[in-house]
C-alpha positions in Angstrom: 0.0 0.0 0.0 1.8 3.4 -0.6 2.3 4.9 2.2 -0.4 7.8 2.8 -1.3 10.0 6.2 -4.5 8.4 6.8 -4.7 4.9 9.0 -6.3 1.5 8.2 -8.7 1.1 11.6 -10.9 -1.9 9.3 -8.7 -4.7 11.0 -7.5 -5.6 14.9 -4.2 -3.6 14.6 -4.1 0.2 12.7 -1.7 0.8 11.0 -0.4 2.7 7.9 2.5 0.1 6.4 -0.5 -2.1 4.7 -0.7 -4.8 7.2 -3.2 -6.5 4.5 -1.3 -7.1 2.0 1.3 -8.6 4.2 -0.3 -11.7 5.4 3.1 -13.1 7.0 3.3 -10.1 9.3 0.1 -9.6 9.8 -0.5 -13.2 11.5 2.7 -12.5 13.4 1.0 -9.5 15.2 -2.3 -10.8 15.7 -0.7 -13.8 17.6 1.5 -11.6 19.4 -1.4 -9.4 20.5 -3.4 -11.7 22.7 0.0 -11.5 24.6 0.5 -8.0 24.7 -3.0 -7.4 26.2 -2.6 -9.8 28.9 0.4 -7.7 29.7 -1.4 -4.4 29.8 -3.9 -6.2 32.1 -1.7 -7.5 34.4 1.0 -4.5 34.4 -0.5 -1.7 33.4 -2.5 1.0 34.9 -3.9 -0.5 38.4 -7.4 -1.0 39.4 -8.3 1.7 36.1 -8.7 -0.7 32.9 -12.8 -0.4 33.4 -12.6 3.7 33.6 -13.4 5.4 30.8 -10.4 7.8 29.9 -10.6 11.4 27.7 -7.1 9.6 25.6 -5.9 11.3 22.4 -5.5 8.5 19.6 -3.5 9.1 16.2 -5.4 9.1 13.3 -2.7 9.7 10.8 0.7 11.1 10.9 -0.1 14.8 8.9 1.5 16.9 11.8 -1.6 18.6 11.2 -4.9 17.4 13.0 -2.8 13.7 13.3 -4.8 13.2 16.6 -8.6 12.9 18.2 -9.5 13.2 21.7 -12.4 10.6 23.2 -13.3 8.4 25.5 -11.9 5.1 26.1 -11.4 2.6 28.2 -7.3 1.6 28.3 -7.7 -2.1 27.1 -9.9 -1.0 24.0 -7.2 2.1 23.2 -6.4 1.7 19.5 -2.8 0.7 19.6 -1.2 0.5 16.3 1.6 0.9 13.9 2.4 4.5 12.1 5.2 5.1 10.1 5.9 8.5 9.2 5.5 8.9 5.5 8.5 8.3 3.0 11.3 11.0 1.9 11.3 10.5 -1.6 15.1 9.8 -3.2 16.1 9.7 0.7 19.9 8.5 1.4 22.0 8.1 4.2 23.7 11.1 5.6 26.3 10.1 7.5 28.9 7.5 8.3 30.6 4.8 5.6 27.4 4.7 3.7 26.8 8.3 3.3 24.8 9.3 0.0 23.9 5.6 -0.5 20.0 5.1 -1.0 18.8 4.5 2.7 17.6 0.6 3.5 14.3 -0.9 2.7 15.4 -3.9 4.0 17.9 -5.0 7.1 21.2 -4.6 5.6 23.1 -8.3 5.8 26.1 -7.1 7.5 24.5 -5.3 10.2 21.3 -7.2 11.2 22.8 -8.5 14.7 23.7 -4.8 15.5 20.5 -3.3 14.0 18.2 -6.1 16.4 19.9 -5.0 19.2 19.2 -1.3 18.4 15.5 -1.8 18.0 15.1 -4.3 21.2 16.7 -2.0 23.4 14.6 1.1 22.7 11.7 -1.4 22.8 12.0 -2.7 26.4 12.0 0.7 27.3 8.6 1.0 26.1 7.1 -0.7 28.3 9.3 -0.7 30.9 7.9 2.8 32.1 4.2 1.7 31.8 5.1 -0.9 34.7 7.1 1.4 36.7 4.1 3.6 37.0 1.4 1.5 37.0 0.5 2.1 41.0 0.8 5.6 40.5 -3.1 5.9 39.3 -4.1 5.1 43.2 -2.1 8.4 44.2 -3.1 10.9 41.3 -3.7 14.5 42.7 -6.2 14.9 39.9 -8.4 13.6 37.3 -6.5 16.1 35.1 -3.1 14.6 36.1 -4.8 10.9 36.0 -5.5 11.3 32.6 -1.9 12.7 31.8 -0.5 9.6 33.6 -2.4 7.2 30.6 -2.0 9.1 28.1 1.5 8.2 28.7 1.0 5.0 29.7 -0.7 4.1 26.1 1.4 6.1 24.0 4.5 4.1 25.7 2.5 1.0 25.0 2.2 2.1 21.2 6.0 2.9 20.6 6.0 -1.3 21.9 4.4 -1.6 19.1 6.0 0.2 16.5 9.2 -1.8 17.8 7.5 -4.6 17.5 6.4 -4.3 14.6 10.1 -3.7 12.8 11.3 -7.1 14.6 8.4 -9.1 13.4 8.4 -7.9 9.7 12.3 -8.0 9.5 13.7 -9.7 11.7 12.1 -13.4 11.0 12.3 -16.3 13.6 15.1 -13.8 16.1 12.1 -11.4 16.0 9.5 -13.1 16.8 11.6 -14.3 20.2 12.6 -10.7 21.0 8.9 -9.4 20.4 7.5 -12.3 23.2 10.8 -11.2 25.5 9.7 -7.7 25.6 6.5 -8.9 27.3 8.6 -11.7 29.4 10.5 -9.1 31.0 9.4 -7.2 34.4 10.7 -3.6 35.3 13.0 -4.6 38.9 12.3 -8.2 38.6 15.1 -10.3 40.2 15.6 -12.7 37.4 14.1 -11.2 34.4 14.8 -7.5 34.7 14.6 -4.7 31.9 18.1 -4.3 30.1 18.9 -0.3 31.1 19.4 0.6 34.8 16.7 3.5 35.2 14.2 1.5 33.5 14.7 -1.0 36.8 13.9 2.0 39.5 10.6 2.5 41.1 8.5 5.5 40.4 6.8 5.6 44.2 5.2 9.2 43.7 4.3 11.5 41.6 7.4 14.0 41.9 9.5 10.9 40.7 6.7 10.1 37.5 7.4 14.0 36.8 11.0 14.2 37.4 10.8 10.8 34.9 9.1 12.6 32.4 10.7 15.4 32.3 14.4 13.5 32.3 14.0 10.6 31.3 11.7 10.9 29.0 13.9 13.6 27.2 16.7 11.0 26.8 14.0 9.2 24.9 13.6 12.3 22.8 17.6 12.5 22.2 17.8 8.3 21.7 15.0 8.9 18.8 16.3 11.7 17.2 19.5 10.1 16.6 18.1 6.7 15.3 15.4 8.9 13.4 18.5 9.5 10.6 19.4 6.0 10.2 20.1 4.6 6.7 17.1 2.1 7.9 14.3 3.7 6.2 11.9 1.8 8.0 13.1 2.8 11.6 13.6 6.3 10.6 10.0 6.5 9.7 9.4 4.7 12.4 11.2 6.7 15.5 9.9 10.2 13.3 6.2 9.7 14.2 7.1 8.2 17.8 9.0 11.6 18.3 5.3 13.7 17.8 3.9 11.4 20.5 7.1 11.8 23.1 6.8 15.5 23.3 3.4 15.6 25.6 5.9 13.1 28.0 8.2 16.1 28.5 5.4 18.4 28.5 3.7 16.3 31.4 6.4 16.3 33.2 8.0 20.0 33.5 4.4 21.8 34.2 4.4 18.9 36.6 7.1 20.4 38.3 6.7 23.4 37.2 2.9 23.3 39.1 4.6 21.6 42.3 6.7 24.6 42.3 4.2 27.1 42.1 2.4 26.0 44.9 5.3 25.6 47.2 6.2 29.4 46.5 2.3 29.8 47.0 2.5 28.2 50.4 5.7 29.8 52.0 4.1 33.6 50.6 0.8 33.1 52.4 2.6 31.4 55.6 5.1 34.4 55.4 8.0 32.0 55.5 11.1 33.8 54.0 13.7 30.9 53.8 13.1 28.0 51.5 15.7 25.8 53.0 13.0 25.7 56.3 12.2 22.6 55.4 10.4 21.7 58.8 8.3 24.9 58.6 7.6 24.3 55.0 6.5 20.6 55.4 4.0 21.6 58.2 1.9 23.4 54.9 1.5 20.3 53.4 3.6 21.1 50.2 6.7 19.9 49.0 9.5 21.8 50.0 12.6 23.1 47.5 15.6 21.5 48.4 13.9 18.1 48.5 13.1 18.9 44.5 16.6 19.3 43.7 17.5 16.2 45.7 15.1 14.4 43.2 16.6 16.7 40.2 20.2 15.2 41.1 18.7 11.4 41.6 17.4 11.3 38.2 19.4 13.2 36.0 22.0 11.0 37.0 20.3 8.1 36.5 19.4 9.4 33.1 22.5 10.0 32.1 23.7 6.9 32.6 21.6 6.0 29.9 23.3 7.7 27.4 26.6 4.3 28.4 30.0 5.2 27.6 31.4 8.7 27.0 34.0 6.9 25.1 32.5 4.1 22.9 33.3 1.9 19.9 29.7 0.4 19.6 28.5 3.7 19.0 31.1 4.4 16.2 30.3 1.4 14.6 26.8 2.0 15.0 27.6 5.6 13.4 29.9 4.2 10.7 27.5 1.4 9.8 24.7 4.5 8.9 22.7 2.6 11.7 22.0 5.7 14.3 23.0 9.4 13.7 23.6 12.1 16.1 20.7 14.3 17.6 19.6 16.4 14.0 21.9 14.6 12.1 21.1 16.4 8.9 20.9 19.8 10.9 24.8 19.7 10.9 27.0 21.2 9.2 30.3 18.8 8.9 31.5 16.4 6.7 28.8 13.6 8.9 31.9 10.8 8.4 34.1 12.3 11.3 37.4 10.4 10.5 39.3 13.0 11.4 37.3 15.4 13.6 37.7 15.3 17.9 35.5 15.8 20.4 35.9 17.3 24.0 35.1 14.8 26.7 35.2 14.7 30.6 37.5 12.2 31.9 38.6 11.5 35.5 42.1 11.3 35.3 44.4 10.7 38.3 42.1 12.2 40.7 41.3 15.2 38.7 38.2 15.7 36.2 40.2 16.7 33.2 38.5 17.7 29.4 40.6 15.5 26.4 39.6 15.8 23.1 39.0 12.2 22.0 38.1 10.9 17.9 34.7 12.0 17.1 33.7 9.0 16.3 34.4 7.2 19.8 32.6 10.0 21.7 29.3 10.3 20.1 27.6 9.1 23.1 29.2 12.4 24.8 27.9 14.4 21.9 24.6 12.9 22.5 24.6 13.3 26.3 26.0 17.2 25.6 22.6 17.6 23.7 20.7 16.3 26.4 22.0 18.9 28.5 21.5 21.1 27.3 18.2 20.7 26.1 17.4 19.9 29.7 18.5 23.6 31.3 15.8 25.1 29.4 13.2 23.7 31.5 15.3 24.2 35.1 15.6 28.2 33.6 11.8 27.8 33.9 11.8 26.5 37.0 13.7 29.0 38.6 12.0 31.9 36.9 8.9 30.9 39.0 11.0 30.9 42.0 12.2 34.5 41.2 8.8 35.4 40.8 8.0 34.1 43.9 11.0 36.8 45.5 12.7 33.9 46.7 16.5 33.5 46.3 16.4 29.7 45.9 17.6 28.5 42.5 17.4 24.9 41.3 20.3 23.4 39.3 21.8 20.3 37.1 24.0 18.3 38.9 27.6 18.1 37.1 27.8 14.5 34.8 30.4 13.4 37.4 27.8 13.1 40.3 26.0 9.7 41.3 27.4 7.9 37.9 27.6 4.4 37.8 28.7 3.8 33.9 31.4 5.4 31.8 34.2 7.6 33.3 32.9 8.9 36.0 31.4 5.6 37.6 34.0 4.8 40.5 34.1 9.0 41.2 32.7 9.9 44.4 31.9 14.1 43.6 29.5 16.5 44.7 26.4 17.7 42.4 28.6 20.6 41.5 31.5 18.3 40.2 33.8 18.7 43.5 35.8 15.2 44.0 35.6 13.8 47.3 36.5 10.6 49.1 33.8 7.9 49.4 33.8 8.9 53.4 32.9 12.4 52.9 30.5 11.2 50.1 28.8 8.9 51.7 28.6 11.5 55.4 26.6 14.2 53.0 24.4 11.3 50.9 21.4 12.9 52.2 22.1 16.1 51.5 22.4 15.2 47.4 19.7 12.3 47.2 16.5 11.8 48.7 16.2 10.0 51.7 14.2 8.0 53.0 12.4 10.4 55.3 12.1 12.3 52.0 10.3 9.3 51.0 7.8 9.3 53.9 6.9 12.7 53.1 5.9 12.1 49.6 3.9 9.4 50.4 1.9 10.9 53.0 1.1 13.9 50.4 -0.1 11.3 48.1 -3.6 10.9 48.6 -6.2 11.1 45.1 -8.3 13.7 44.6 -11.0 12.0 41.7 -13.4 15.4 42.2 -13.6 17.3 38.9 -11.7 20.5 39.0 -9.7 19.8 42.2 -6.3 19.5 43.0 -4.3 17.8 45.7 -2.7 20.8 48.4 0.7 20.2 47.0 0.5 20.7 43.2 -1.1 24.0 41.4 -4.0 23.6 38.9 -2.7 23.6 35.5 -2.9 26.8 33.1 -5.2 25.5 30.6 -7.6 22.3 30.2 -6.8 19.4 27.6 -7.8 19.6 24.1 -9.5 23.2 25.5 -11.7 21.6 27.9 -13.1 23.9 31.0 -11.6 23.6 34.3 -14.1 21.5 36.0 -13.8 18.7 32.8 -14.1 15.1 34.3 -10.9 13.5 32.1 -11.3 10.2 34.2 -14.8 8.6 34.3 -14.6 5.9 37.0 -17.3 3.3 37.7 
């Protein structure tokens, strides 16, 4: 079928890659979907698969009017397959293969290589969905309860678009990885997910923001970069997933960004002046400052560890291969083959964090990580400009990439979240000063109690600035039975 904006919904899975005339692939899915639904039910949202949820569903992939808002119950949520649509006379932009027509099919050579690529941004998928699924029980709104599953089944689609490229591509090794992604737990003992973060809990909602907002944006950086591979079909693929990923981010900085707001609300009316009065701020019910940048420094760092090695020869292959670009690979404005280029990375080097310039090729992870950044200090500028608002002094900040790292160079340093080296002593006498503890942990979950009344919010977050989809302020996202 050529490969228009609208989507097939006649059969069980929509999609817009022509799943009819491709009866192989087709059968594929359908047998792997009784699967994937048993999944959602047993490890998705909690005690909400009967509620009825105002859920935004694609309906094509025009960037203009691509989605509709309804009702829907979770299970019955029109998961499907969309493929942005094709750049005619596209090639490959960078690495060995540069200005070679891009892939229709896996390239021999690097099938093991591209497999691993599309499993490992697949159990992230969902990964998430079972790290939050208590968090429904605790929602401070039906607003934020809906925000939560849209999430939720948007992470469960992007399963499915990786699914999807292992079942039609991949043959027999496919179809294994597809039933693993659903084998796998997020935390379980024996059968964990394959990146670290993806293996944390997500006990409260400042942690599902702080996710979203961090996390979440590695997401963004992972599929920007393998939205310029030579691989037509994952390019298409990770383009369209990349519409869907920015409402994560957005959910998650006005998260924060509302929890803020009703801090400095808090400490105004209760004419407390210092911020870092954590005892006097906690007795107002909201949550205070410093404990938000104790959750900044928890999961940036985790995040960043996502990014692996600063220094890595799997991610010049990958590069060289015409496998994964950099973040806006065809934005830049060099010769996209890097042989002889370098790159400035952080090192710790006898005792002292030192910057080397290192091959270009062997430090794209840093390049990527760079971009993460500072993408990410856009949204802790807005942050703080609601704490100077506020008159308070107070300013939130990124921890250095040396802090709380536990892969690449900086994984046996012991530094502060401003990149000062310590020993493991003085680290570990000042813990709770950089991470939450777990009195901080106590805190949040006594705050944590739903509000399911139209219109209302829980003490500790602000209302948001406008409704979904325009909706009034009193809308009733959630219907629960």
């Amino acid at each position: 079928m050529p490969d228009g904006m609208k989507v097939d919904y006649d059969g069980l899975i929509p999609n817009n890659v022509g799943l009819n005339d491709d009866a192989r692939v087709r059968k594929a899915l359908e047998t792997w979907h009784p699967g994937y639904i048993n999944w959602w039910k047993d490890m998705g949202p909690e005690g909400f698969q009967d509620a009825l949820v105002f859920l935004r569903t694609a309906v094509g992939v025009d960037p203009e009017g691509w989605a509709k808002f309804g009702f829907v119950k979770m299970p019955d949520y029109k998961w499907g397959i969309l493929l942005a649509s094709a750049v005619e006379g596209r090639r490959i932009a960078f690495g060995a293969h540069k200005g070679e027509p891009v892939w229709q099919e896996v390239p021999g050579e690097h099938r093991a290589m591209l497999r691993r690529l599309v499993v490992i941004q697949g159990d992230t998928e969902p990964a998430s969905v079972e790290q939050q699924r208590h968090l429904g029980t605790t929602a401070p709104s039906l607003y934020d309860l809906r925000n939560l599953f849209q999430v939720n089944v948007e992470e469960g689609r992007h399963l499915w678009a990786m699914v999807y490229l292992l079942q039609k591509y991949f043959g027999r090794d496919g179809r294994e990885e597809a039933d693993d992604l659903l084998r796998r737990r997020s935390g379980h003992p024996d059968a964990a997910r394959m990146l670290g973060a993806f293996n944390e809990a997500t006990p409260d909602w400042l942690s599902f923001f702080m996710f979203t907002t961090f996390t979440d944006r590695d997401g963004k950086m992972q599929l920007g970069a393998l939205a310029q591979s030579g691989f037509d079909p994952l390019s298409r693929t990770c383009r369209f997933m990349l519409t869907e990923e920015a409402h994560h981010m957005f959910v998650g900085e006005t998260g924060v960004t509302r929890v803020i707001e009703r801090t400095c609300q808090a400490m105004r009316a209760a004419g407390i002046d210092d911020p870092t009065d954590v005892a006097a701020v906690r007795k107002l019910g909201v949550i205070d400052l410093p404990l938000v940048q104790r959750k900044i420094n928890l999961h940036v760092s985790l995040t960043l560890d996502l990014f692996g090695s600063e220094v890595s020869t799997n991610a010049a292959n990958m590069f060289n291969a015409g496998l994964k670009g950099r973040y806006r690979e065809d934005k830049l404005t060099d010769d996209h083959q890097l042989v002889n280029d370098t790159y400035p990375v952080l090192r710790l080097v006898d005792g002292a964090i030192v910057t080397q310039d290192v091959p270009a090729l062997s430090a794209l992870n840093m390049r990527l990580r760079d971009d993460f950044v500072g993408d990410t200090r856009g949204g802790v500028r807005r942050w703080n400009q609601v704490i100077e608002k506020a008159a308070y002094a107070y300013r939130l900040a990124l921890p250095h990439v040396a802090f709380n790292r536990r892969i690449g160079e900086f994984a046996s340093a012991t530094a502060d979240p401003a990149g000062e080296l310590m020993g493991a002593a003085a680290w570990e006498a000042r813990r709770d000063a950089f991470l939450p503890t777990a009195e901080d942990g106590v805190y949040l979950d006594s705050l944590m109690v739903p509000v399911r009344e139209a219109g209302r919010y829980a003490g500790w977050i602000a209302p948001p600035k406008v409704g979904i989809d325009n909706k009034p302020g009193d809308f009733e996202y959630v219907q629960i039975e």
